[in-house]
C-alpha positions as CSV (number, residue, x, y, z in Angstrom):
1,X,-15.3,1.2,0.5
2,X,-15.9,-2.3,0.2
3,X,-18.1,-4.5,2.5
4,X,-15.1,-6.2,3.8
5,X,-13.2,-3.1,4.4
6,X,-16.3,-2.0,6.3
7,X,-16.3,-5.5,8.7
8,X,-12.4,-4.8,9.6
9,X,-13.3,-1.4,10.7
10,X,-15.4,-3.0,12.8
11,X,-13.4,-5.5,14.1
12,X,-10.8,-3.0,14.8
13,X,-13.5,-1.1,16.9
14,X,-14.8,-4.0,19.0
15,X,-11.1,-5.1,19.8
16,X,-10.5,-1.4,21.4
17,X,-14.4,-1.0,22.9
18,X,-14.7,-4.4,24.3
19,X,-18.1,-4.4,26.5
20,X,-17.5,-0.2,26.3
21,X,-15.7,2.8,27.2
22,X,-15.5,2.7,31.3
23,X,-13.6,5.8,31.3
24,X,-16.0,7.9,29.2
25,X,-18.4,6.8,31.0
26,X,-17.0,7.7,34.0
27,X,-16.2,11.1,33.6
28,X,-18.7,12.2,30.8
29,X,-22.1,12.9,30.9
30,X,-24.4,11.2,28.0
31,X,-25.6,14.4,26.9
32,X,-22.3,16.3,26.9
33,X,-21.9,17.6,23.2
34,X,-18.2,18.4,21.8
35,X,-16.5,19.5,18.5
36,X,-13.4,17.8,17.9
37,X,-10.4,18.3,15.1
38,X,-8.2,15.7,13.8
39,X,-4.9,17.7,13.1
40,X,-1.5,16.7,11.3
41,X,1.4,17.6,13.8
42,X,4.0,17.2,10.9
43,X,4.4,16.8,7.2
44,X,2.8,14.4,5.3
45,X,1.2,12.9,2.5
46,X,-2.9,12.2,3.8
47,X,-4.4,8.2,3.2
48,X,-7.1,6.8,5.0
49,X,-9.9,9.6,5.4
50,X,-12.2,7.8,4.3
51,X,-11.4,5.1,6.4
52,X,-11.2,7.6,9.7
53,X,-14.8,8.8,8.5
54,X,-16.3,5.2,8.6
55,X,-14.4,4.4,12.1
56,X,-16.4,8.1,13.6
57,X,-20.0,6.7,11.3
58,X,-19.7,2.9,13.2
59,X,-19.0,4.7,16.6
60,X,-22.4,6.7,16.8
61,X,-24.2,7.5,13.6
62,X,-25.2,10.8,15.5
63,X,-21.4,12.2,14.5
64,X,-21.2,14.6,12.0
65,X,-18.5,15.1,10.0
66,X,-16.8,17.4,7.6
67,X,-13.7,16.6,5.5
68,X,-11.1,19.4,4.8
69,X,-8.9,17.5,3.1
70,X,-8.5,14.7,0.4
71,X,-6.0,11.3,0.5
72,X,-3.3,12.3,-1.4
73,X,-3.0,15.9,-0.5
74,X,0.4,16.9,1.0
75,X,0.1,18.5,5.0
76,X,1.8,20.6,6.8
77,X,2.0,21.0,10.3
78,X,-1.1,22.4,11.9
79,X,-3.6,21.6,9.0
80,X,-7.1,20.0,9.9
81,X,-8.2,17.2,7.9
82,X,-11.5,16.4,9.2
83,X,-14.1,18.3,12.2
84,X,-16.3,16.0,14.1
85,X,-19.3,17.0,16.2
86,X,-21.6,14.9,18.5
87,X,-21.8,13.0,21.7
88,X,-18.3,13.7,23.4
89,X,-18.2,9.9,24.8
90,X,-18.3,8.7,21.0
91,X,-16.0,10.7,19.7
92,X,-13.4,9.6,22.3
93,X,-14.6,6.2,22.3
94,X,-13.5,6.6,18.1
95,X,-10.2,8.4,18.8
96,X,-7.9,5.9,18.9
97,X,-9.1,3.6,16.1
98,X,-9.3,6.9,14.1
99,X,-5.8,7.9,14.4
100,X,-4.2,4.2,14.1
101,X,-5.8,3.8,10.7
102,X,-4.7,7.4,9.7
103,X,-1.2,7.5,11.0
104,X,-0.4,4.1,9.3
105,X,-1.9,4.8,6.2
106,X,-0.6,8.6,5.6
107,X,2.9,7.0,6.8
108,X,2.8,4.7,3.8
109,X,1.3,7.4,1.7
110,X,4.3,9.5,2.6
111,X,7.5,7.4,2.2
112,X,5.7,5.9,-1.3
113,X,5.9,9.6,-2.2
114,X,9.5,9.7,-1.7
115,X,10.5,6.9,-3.2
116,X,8.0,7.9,-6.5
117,X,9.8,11.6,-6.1
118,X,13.4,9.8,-6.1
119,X,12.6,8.3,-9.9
120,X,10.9,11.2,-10.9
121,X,12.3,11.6,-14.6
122,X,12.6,7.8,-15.4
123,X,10.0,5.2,-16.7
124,X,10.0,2.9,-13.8
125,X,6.4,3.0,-11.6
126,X,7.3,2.3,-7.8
127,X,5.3,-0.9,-7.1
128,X,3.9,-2.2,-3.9
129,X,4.3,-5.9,-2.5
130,X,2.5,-8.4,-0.5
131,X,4.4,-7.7,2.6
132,X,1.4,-6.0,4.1
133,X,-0.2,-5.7,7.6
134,X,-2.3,-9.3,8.0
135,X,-6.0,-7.8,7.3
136,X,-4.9,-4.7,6.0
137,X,-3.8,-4.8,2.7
138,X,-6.7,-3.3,0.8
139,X,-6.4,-0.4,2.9
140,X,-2.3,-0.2,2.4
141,X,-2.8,-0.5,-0.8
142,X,-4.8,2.6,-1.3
143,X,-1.8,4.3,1.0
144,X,0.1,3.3,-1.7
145,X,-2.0,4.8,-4.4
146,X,-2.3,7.8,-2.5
147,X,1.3,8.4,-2.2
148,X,1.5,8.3,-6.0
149,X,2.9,4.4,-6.4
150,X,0.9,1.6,-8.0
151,X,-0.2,-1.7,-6.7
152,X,1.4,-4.8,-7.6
153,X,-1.3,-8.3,-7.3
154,X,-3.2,-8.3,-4.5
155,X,-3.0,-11.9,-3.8
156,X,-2.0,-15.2,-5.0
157,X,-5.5,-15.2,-7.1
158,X,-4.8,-12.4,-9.2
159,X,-1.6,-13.1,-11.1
160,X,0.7,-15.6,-11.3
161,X,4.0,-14.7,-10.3
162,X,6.7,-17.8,-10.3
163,X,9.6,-16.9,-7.6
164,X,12.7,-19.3,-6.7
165,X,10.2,-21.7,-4.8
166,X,8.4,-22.5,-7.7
167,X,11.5,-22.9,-10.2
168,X,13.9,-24.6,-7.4
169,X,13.4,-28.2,-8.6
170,X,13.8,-27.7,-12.7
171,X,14.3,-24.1,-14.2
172,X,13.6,-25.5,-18.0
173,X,12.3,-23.5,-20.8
174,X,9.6,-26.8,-21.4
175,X,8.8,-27.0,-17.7
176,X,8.2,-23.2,-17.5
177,X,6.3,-23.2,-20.9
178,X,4.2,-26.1,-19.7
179,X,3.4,-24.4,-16.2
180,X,2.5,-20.8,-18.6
181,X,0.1,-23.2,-20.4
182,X,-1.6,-24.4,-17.9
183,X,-2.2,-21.4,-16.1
184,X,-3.4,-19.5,-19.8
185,X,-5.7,-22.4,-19.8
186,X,-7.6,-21.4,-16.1
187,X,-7.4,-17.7,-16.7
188,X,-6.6,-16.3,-20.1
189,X,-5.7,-13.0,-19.1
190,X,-4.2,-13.3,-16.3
191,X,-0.6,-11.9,-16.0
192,X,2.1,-14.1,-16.0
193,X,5.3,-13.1,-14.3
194,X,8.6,-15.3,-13.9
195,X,11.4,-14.3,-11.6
196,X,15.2,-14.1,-13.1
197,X,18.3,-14.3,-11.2
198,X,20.6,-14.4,-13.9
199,X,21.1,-13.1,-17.4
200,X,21.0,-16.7,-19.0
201,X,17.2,-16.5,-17.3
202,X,16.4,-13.5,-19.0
203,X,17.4,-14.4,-22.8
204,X,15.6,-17.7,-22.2
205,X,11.9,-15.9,-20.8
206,X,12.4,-13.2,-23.2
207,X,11.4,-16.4,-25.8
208,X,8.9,-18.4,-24.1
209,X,5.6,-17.8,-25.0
210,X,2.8,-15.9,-23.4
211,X,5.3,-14.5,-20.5
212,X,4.2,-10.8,-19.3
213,X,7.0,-9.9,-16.9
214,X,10.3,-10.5,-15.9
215,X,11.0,-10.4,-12.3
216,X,15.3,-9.7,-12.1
217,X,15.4,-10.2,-8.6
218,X,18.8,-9.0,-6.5
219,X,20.5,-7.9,-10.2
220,X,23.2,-5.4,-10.0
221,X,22.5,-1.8,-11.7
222,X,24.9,-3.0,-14.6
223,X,23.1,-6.6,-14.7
224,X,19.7,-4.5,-14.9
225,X,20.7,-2.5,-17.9
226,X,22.1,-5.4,-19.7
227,X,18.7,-7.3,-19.0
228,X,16.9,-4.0,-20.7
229,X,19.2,-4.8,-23.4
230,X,18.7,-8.3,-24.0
231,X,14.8,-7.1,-24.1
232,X,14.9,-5.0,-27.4
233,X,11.6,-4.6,-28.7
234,X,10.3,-7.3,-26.8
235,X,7.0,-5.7,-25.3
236,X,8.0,-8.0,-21.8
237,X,8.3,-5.4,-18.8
238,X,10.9,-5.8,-16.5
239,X,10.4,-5.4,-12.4
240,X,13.7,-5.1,-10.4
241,X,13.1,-6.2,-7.3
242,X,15.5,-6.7,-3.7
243,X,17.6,-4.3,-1.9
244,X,15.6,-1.3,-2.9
245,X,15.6,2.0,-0.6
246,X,15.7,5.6,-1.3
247,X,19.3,5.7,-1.4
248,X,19.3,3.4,-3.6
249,X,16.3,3.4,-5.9
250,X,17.2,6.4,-8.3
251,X,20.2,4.5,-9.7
252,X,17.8,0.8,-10.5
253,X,15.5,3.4,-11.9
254,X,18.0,5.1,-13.7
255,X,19.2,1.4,-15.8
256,X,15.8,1.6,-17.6
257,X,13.7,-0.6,-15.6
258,X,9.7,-0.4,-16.5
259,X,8.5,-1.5,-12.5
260,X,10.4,-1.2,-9.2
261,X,8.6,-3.1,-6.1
262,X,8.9,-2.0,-2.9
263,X,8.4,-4.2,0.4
264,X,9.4,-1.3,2.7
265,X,6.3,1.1,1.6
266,X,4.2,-1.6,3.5
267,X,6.5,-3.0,6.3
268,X,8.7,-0.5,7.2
269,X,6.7,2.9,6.7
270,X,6.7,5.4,9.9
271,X,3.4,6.4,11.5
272,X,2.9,9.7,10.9
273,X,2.1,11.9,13.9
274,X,-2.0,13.3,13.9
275,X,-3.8,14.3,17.1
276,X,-7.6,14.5,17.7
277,X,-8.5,18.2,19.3
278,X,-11.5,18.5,21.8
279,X,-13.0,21.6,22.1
280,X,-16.0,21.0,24.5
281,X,-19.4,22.6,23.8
């Protein structure tokens, strides 16, 4: 877990704790020992152990813990992923932080899986996006991993992807070659990716120099299969991308398509349902 990772999970426990826990306080004595279980109340796919371990470790460093599980591992109703023993005020003074992280993160984990599951048979890897929780995205994206998908750039640092915005005022084969350059100039290996809305766009990227993927953005199926036809041997990969869900992403998978991204996996995953057990001492 990276140090930044580490300074969110902090973050996230000072915005609950404030000055402290006033209830726990209240009604619990400082000496009062429990053990407590973090159960999955339905099926799911498990992300964000680790980060549930690190949440109990900042709490009071006097918590042991023992994992039972590993991200990535499919629950069922009932199973315990981690046991926790220590001070009872710290371990409900963690509880809520805990879960947050784990129900958002196995809930991205979990509909990744079924969208990966629904182009099972196919070539096309089911790709995150940027439309992440602000602050939360390195932890998403290891939901994402965890559910079996693969991570797309992180941020606008990593790759350079040219989208509508960037082509709106001249969408030119030398305006486009100049800008892939440019950019081969600051970072030779960096990916370059262009966006395509039509099949004219295609044919013209799939002869520029130095361009990595194509991004067919909104294409129908039968536009997306003539696009992997106009690619021949070209080694370019091709990322369909817009109006992607599970009832519709076996058929884009199903025209060929190397890469399918996914905004939902991030924005419009389910928290999945986990409980934290206290069994006093």
């Amino acid at each position: 877990m990276t140090l930044s990772a580490r300074d969110f999970i902090q973050r996230a426990l000072r915005e609950d704790i404030g000055d402290g826990d006033i209830t726990s306080q209240c009604f619990l004595s400082e000496n009062h020992r429990s053990t407590a279980r973090l159960i999955a109340r339905e099926s799911s796919v498990l992300a964000g152990l680790e980060v549930a371990e690190e949440v109990f470790r900042q709490t009071d460093p006097f918590i042991e813990i023992t994992l039972h599980k590993k991200d990535g591992e499919v629950l069922t109703t009932g199973d315990i992923v981690l046991t926790t023993y220590g001070p009872t005020r710290s371990l409900l003074t963690a509880e809520r932080t805990a879960l947050n992280f784990l129900q958002r993160l196995s809930g991205i984990a979990t509909l990744t899986q079924q969208f990966v599951k629904a182009v099972a048979g196919t070539r096309a890897v089911i790709l995150d996006t940027r439309k992440t929780t602000p602050g939360l995205r390195e932890f998403e994206r290891l939901a994402v991993r965890a559910g079996g998908g693969a991570n797309h750039r992180f941020g606008l640092f990593d790759r350079v992807l040219a989208k509508d915005n960037h082509l709106a005022i001249a969408y030119s084969a030398e305006k486009i070659q100049a800008a892939i350059d440019k950019a081969r100039q600051l970072k030779p290996e960096i990916i370059i990716e262009i966006e395509a809305d039509t099949l004219n766009q295609v044919r013209m990227l799939c002869d520029l120099r130095g361009v990595n993927i194509i991004l067919l953005d909104n294409m129908s199926n039968d536009q997306l299969r003539e696009a992997v036809a106009l690619r021949g041997s070209n080694p370019i990969t091709l990322e369909a991308s817009g109006g992607v869900n599970l009832q519709t992403v076996a058929a884009i998978a199903a025209t060929g398509v190397d890469q399918i991204s996914v905004g939902a996996l991030t924005h419009s995953a389910r928290a999945v349902d986990f409980a934290l057990d206290i069994a006093s001492d």
